[in-house]
C-alpha positions as a Markdown table, in Angstrom:
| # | Residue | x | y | z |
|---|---|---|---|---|
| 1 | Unk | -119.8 | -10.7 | 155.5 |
| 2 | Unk | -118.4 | -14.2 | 157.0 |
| 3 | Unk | -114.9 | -12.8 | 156.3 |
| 4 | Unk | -115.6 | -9.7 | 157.4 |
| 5 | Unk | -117.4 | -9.8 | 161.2 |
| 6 | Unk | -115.3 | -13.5 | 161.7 |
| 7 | Unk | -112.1 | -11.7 | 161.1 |
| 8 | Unk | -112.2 | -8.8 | 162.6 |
| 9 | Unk | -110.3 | -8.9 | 166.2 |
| 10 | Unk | -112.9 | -7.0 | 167.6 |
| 11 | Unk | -116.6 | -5.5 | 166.6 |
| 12 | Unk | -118.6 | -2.2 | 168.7 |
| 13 | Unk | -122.3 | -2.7 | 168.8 |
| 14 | Unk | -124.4 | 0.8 | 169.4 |
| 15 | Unk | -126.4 | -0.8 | 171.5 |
| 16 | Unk | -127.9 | 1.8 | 172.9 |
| 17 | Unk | -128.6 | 3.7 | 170.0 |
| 18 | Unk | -131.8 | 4.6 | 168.6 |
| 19 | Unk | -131.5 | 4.9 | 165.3 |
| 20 | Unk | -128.4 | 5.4 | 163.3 |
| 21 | Unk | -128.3 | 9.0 | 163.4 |
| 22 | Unk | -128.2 | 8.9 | 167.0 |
| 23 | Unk | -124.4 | 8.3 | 167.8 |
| 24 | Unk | -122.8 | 5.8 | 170.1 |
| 25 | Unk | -122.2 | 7.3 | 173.6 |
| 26 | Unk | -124.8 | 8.3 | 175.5 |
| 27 | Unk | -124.4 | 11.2 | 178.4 |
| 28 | Unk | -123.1 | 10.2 | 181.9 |
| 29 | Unk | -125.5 | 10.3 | 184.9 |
| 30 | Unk | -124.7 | 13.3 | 186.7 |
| 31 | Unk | -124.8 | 11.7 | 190.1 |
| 32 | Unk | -123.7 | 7.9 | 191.6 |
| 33 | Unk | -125.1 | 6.8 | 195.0 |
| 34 | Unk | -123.0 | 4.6 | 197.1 |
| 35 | Unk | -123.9 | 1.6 | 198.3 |
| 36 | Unk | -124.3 | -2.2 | 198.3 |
| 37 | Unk | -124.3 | -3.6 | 194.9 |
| 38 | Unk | -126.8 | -6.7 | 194.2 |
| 39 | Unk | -126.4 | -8.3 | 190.6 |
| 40 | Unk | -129.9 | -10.1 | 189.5 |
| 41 | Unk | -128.5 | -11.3 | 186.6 |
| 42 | Unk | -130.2 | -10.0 | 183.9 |
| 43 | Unk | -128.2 | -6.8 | 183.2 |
| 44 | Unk | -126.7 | -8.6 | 179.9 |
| 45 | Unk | -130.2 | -9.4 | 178.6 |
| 46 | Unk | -131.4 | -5.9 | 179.4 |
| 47 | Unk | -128.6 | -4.0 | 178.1 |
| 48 | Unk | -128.1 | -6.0 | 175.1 |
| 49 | Unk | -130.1 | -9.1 | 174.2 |
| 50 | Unk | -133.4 | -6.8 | 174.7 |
| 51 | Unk | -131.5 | -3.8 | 173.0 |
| 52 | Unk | -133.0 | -1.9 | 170.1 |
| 53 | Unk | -130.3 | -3.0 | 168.0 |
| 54 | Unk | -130.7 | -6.6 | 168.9 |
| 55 | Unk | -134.2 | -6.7 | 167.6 |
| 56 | Unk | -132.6 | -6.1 | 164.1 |
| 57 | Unk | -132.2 | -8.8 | 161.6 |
| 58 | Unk | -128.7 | -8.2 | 160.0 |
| 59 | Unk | -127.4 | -7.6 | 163.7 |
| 60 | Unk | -128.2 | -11.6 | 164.3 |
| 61 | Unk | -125.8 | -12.8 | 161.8 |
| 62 | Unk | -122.6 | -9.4 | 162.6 |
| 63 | Unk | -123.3 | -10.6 | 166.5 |
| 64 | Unk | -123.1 | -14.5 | 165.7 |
| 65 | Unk | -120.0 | -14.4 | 163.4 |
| 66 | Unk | -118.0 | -11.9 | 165.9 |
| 67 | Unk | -115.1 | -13.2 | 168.0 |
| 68 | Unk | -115.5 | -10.4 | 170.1 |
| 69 | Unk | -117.7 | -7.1 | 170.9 |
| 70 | Unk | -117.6 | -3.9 | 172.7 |
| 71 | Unk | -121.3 | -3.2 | 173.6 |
| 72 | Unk | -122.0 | 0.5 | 174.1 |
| 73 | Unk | -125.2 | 0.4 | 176.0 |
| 74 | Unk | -127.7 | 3.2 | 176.8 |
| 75 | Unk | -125.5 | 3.1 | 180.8 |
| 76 | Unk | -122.1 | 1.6 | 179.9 |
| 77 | Unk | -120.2 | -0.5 | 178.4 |
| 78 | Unk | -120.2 | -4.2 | 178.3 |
| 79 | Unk | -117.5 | -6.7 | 176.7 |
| 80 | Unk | -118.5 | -10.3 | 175.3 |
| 81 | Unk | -116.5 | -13.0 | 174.2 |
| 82 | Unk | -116.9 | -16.4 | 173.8 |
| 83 | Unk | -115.1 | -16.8 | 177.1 |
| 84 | Unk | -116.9 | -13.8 | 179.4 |
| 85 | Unk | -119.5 | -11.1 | 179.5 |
| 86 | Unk | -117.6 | -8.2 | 181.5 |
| 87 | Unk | -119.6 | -4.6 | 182.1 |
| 88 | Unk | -118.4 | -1.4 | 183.7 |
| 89 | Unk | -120.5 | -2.1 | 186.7 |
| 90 | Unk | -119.5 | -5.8 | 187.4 |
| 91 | Unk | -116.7 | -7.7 | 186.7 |
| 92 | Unk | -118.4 | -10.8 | 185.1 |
| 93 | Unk | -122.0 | -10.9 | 183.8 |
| 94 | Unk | -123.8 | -14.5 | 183.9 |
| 95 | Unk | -123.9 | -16.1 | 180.4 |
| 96 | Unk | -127.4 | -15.9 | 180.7 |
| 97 | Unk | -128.7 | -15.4 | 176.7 |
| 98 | Unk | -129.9 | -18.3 | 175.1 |
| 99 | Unk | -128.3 | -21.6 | 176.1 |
| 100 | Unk | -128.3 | -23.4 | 172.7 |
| 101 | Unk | -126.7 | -20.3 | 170.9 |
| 102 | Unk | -124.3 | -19.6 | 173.1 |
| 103 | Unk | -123.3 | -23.6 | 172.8 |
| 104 | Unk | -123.5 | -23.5 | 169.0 |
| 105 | Unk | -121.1 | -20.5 | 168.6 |
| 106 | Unk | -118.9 | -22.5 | 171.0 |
| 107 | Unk | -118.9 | -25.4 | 169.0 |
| 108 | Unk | -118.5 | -23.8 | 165.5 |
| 109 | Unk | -115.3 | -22.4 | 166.7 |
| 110 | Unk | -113.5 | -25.5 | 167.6 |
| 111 | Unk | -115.6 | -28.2 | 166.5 |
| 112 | Unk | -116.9 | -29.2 | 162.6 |
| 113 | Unk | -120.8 | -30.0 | 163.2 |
| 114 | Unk | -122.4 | -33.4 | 161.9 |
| 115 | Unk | -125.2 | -33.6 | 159.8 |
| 116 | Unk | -127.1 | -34.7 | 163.0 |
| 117 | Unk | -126.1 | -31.4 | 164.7 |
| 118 | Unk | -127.1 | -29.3 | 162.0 |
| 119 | Unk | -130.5 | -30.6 | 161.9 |
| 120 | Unk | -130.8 | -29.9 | 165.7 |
| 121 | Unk | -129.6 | -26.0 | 165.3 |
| 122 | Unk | -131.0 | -24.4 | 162.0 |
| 123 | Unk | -134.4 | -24.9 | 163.3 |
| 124 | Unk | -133.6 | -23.0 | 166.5 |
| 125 | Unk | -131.8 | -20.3 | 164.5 |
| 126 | Unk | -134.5 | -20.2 | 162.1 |
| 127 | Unk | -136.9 | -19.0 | 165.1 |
| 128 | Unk | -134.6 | -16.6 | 166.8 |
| 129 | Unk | -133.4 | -14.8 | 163.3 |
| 130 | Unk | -137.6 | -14.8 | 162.6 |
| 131 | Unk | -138.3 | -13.0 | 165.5 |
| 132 | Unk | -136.1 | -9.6 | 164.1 |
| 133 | Unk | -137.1 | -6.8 | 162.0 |
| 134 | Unk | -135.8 | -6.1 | 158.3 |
| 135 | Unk | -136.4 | -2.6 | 156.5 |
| 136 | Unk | -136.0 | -4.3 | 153.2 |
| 137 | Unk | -138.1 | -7.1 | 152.9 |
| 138 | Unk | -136.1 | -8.4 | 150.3 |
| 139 | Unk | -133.3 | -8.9 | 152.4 |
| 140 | Unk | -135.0 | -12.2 | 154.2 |
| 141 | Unk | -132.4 | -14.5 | 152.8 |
| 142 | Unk | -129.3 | -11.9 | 152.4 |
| 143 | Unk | -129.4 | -11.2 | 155.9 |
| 144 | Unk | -128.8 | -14.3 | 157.0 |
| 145 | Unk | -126.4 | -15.5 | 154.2 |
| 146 | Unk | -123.3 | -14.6 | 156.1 |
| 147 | Unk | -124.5 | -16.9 | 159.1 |
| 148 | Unk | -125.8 | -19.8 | 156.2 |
| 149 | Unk | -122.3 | -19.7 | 154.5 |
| 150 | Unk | -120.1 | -19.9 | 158.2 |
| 151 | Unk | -122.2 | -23.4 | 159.2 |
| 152 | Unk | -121.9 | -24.7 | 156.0 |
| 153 | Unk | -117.9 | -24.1 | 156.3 |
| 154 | Unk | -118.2 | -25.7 | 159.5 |
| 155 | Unk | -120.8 | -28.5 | 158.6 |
| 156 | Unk | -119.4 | -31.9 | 157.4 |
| 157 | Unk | -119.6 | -32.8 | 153.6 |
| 158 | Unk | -121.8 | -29.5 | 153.2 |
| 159 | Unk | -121.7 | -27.3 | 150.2 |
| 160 | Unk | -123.4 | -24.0 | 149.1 |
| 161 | Unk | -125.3 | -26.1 | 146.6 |
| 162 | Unk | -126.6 | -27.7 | 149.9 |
| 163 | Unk | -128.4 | -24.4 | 150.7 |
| 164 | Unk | -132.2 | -24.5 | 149.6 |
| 165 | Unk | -134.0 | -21.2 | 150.0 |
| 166 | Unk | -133.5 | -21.1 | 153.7 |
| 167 | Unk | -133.3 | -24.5 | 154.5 |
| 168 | Unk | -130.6 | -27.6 | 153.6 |
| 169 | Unk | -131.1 | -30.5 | 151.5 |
| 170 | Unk | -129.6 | -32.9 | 154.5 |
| 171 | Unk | -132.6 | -32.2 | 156.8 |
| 172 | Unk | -135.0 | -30.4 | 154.4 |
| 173 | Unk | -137.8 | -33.1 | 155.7 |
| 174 | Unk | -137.5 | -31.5 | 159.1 |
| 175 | Unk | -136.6 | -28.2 | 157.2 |
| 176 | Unk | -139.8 | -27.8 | 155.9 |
| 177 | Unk | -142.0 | -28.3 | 159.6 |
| 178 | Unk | -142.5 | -24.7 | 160.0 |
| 179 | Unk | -145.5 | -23.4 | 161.5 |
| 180 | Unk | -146.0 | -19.0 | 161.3 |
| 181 | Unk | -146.4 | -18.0 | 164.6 |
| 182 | Unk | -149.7 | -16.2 | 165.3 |
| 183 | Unk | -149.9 | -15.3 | 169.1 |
| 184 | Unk | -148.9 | -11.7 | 169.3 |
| 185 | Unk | -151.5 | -9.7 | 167.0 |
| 186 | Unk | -149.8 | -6.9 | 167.1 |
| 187 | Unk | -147.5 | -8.9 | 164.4 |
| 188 | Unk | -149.1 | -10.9 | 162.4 |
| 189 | Unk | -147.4 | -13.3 | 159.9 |
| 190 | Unk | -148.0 | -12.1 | 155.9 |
| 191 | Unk | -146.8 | -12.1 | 152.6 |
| 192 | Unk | -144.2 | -9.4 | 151.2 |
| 193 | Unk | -145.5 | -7.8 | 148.3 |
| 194 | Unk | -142.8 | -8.9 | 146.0 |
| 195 | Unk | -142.0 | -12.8 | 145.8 |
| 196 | Unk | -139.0 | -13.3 | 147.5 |
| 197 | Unk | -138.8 | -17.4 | 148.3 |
| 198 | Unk | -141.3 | -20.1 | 147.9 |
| 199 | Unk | -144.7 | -20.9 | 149.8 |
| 200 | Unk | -142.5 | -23.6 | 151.2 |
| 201 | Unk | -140.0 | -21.5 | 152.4 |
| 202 | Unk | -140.1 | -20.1 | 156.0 |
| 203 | Unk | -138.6 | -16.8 | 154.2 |
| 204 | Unk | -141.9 | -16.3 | 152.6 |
| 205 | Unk | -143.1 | -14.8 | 155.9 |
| 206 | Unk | -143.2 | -11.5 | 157.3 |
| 207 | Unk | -143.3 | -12.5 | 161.0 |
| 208 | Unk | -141.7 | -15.0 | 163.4 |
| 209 | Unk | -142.1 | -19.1 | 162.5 |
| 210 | Unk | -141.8 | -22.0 | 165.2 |
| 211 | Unk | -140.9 | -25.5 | 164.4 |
| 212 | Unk | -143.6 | -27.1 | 167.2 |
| 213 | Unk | -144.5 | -29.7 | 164.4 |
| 214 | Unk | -140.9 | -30.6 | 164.0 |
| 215 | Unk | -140.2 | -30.5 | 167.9 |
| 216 | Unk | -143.2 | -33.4 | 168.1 |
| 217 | Unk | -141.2 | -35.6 | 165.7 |
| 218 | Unk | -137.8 | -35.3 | 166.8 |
| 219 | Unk | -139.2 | -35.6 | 171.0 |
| 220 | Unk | -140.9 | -39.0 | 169.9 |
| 221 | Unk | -139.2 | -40.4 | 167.3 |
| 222 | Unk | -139.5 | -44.0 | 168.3 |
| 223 | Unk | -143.1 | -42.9 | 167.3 |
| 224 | Unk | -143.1 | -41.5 | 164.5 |
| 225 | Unk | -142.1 | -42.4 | 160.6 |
| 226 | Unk | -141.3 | -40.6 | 158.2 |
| 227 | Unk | -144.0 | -40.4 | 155.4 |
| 228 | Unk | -142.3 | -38.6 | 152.4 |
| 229 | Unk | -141.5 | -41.3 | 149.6 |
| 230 | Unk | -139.1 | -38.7 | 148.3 |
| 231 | Unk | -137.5 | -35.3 | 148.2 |
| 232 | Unk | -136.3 | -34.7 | 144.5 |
| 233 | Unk | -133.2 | -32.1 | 143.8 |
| 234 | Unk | -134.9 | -28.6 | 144.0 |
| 235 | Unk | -134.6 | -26.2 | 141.5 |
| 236 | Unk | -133.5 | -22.9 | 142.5 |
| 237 | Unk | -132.5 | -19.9 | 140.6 |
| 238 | Unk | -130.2 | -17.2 | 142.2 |
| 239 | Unk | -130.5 | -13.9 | 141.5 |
| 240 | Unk | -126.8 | -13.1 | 141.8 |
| 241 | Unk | -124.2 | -15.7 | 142.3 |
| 242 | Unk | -124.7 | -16.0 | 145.8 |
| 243 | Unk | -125.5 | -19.0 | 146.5 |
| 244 | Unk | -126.8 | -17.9 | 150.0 |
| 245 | Unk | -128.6 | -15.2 | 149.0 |
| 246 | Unk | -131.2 | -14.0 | 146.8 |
| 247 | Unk | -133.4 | -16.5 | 144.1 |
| 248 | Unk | -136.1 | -15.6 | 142.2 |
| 249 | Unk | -137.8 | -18.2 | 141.6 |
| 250 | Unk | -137.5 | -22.3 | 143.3 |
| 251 | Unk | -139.6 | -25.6 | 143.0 |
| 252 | Unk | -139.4 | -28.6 | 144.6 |
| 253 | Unk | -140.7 | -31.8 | 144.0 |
| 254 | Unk | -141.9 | -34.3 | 146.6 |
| 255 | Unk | -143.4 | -38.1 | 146.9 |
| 256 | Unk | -145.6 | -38.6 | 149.7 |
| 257 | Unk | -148.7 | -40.5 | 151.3 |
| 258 | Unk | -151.5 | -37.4 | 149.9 |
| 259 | Unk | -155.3 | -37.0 | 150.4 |
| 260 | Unk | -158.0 | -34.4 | 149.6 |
| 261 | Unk | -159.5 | -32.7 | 152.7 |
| 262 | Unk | -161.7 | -30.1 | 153.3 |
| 263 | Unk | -161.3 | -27.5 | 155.8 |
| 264 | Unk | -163.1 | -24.8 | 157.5 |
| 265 | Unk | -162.8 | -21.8 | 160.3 |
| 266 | Unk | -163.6 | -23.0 | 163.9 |
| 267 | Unk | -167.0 | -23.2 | 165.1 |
| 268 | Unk | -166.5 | -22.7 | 168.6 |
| 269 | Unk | -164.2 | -21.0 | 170.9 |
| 270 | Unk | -161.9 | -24.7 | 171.2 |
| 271 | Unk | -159.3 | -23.1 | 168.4 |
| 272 | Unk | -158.4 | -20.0 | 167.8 |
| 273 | Unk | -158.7 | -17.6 | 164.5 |
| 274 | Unk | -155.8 | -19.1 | 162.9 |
| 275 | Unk | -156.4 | -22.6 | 163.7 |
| 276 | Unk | -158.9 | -24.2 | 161.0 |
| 277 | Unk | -160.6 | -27.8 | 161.7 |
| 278 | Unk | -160.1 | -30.3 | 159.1 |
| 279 | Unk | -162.9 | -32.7 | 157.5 |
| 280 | Unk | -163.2 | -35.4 | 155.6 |
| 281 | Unk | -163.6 | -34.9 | 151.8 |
| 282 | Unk | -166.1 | -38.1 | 152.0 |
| 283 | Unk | -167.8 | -37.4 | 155.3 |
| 284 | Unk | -167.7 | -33.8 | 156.0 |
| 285 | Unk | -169.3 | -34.0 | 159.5 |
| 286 | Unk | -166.3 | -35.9 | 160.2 |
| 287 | Unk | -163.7 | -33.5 | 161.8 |
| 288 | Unk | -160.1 | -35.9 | 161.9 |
| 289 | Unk | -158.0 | -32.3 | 162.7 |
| 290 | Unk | -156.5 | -28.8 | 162.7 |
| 291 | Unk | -154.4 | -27.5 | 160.6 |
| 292 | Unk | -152.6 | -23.8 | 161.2 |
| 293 | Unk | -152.9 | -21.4 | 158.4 |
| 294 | Unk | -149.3 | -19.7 | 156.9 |
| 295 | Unk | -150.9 | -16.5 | 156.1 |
| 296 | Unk | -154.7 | -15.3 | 156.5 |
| 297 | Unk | -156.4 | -15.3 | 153.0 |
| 298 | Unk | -155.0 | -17.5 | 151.3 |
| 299 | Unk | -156.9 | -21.0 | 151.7 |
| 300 | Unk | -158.9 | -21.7 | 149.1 |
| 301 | Unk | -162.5 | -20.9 | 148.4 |
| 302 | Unk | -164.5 | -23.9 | 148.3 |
| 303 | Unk | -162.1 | -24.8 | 151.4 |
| 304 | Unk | -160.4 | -27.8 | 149.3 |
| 305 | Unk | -156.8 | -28.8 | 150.1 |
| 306 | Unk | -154.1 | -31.3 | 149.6 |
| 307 | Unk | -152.9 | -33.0 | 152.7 |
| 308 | Unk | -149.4 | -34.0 | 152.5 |
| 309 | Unk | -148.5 | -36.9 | 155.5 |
| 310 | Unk | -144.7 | -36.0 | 156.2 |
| 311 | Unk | -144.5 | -38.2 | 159.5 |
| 312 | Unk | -147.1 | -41.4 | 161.2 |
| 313 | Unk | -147.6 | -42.1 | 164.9 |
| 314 | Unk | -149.9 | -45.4 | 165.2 |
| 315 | Unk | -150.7 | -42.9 | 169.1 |
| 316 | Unk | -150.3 | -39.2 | 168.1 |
| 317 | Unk | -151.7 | -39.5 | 164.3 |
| 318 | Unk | -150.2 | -37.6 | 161.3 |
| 319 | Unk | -148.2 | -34.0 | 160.5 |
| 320 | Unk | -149.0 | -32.9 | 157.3 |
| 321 | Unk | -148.3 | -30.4 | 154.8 |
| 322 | Unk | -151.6 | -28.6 | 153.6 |
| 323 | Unk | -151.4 | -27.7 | 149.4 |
| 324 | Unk | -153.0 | -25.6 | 147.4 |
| 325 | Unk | -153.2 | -26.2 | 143.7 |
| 326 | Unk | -151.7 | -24.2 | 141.3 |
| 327 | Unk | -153.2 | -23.6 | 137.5 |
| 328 | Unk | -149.8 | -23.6 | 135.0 |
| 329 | Unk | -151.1 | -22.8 | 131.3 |
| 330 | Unk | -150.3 | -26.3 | 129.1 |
| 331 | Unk | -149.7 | -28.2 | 132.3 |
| 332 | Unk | -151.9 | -31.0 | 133.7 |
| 333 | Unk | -154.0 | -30.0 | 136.8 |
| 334 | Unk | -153.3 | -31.6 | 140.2 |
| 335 | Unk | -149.1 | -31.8 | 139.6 |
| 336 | Unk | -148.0 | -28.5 | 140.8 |
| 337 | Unk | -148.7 | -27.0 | 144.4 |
| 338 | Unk | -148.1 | -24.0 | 146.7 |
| 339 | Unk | -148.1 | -24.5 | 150.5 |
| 340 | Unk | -150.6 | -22.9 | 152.7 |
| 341 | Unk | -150.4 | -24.5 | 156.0 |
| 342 | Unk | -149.0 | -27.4 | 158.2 |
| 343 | Unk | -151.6 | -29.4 | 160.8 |
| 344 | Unk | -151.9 | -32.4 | 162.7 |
| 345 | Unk | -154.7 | -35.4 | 161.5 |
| 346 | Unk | -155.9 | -37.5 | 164.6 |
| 347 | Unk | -154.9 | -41.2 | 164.6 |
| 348 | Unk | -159.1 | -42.3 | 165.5 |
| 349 | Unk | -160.2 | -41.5 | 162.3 |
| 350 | Unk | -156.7 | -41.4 | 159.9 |
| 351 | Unk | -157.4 | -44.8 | 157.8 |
| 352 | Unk | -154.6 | -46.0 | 155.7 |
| 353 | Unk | -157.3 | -46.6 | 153.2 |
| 354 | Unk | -157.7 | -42.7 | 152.5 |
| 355 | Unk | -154.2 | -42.3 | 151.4 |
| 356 | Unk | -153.0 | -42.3 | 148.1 |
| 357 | Unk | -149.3 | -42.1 | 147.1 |
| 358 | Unk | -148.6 | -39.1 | 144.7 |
| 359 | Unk | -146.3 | -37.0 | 142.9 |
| 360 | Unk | -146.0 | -33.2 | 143.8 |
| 361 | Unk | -144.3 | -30.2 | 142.3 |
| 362 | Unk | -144.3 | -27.2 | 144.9 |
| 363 | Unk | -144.0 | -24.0 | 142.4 |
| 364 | Unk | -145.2 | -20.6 | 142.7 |
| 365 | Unk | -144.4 | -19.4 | 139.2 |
| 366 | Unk | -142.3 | -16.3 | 141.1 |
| 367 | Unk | -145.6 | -14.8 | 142.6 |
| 368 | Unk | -147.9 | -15.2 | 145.8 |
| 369 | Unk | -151.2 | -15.9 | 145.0 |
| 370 | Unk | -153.6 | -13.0 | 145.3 |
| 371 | Unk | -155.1 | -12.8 | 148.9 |
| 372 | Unk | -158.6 | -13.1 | 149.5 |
| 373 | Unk | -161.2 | -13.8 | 152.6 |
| 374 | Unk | -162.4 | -17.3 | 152.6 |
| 375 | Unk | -165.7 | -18.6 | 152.9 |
């Protein structure tokens, strides 16, 4: 894939094709009008950022990776490059897609990205590839493996044993700040029916994620430390030999500042549906925060969860992971873990004295727990 859409001198896009039985050029108008020509700016984005074809999640990855396109649009053709955007109807286009893409491919073609830099772009790519539709839902990872493989050729001192599942080992702290994105319910984030990556994973979700959490951290970081005592070397298991590509089954282990909670669905109109309010396991009057479910269904029953601190503000409080235990036959209870959520704990009522430092395994045994309404 890498090889293929990076060294191609040029690739055509049907942009403005509905399908793929539809065919690349579209009839003429039968009629022009003369007359003063105005250009808003936003032809590009309407003829191909807000295509049909851009919507589509392989396309992210052929469109990234190519040094040039011919768009054939629904009304004409449009040429982009790393240098222009040229159309039929006007002689230069305003670069007006997203800024931070259009500056990352700039810089992966002349530049080798720092560890630093890489940590400031995957999440953003994360959230734009997230927001396109698959057919297959099994190709979550393979459709972005092309993309993976190119930054890590371009990434200093990375490696495809670097690649976790979606995310890097270099920044997997920030990595794993995901938050499924629930305001357009039309599109609800889910599970696929067949495992595919782990709870931990932004690639176990059907629907677009956001890295808000993440955003916090890295916008105030002379406020906030990092929690996590430890990431230990995942274990990952491919399903081919891509490294980039599918797995069927991954764990994780993880040292952190922990503590039982217990949370619940809203009371009043203040959150919304997806947002739960967090109590204390000691005082459960006590409400100390939210916390924003991955999936609907899958918190547990008597509302009990793990709350995994993954960065302090002495002013803004805690982000935490929220963990649900996992039952292994012949295994101790309270060592392994899926993910269910990530939330915020507020700094009024967040004693030190509630925290315990703990040992965590995040495994899903290759299956998604079974979904159910809570109480």
């Amino acid at each position: 894939m890498t090889d293929i859409y990076g060294g191609a001198t040029m690739t055509i896009f049907a942009d403005g094709a509905a399908d793929d039985n539809a065919g690349m050029i579209s009839p003429r108008a039968d009629s022009h009008e003369s007359g003063p020509i105005f250009n808003d700016g936003g032809s590009f984005d309407r003829l191909v950022n807000r295509s049909l074809l851009s919507t589509r999640a392989w396309i992210f990855q052929e469109r990234f990776m190519s040094r040039r396109i011919l768009h054939i649009t629904s009304e004409q053709m449009v040429w982009e490059c790393r240098s222009c955007h040229i159309a039929e109807s006007a002689p230069s286009l305003p670069q007006n897609g997203v800024p931070w893409l259009e500056g990352l491919v700039k810089t992966l073609r002349g530049f080798i990205l720092s560890q630093s830099a890489l940590m400031d772009y995957w999440p953003r790519l994360v959230e734009e590839y997230t927001q396109r539709k698959l057919t297959l839902g099994k190709d979550k990872l393979p459709a972005l493996s092309g993309l993976a493989k190119y930054i890590a050729t371009r990434t200093k001192d990375s490696t495809s044993e670097d690649y976790i599942a979606g995310m890097w080992s270099e920044s997997l702290k920030t990595d794993l700040l995901w938050e499924s994105f629930w305001d357009d319910p039309d599109h609800l984030p889910k599970r696929p029916t067949e495992w595919r990556a782990p709870t931990w994973s932004w690639a176990s979700i059907d629907g677009p994620v956001v890295y808000s959490k993440a955003d916090t951290i890295l916008q105030n970081d002379e406020d906030f430390e990092p929690t996590y005592g430890g990431v230990g070397d995942p274990h990952v298991t491919l399903r081919g030999h891509d490294r980039y590509g599918q797995i069927t089954a991954a764990n994780l282990l993880l040292k952190g500042d922990a503590r039982w909670v217990k949370v619940s669905r809203p009371s009043g109109p203040s959150l919304r549906q997806w947002q739960w309010e967090v109590y204390s396991r000691s005082e459960p009057t006590e409400r100390i925060g939210i916390f924003t479910q991955d999936v609907e269904g899958e918190i547990p029953l008597d509302g009990i969860a793990m709350c995994l601190r993954a960065a302090h503000s002495d002013t803004l409080g805690s982000i935490c992971l929220f963990l649900a235990p996992v039952e292994i036959d012949g295994e101790p209870a309270g060592i392994f873990y899926r993910r269910i959520g990530i939330g915020s704990l507020e700094t009024v009522v967040d004693s030190e004295a509630d925290w315990d430092v703990l040992d965590f395994i995040l495994e899903d045994l290759g299956q998604y727990p079974p979904n159910h309404l809570p109480s």
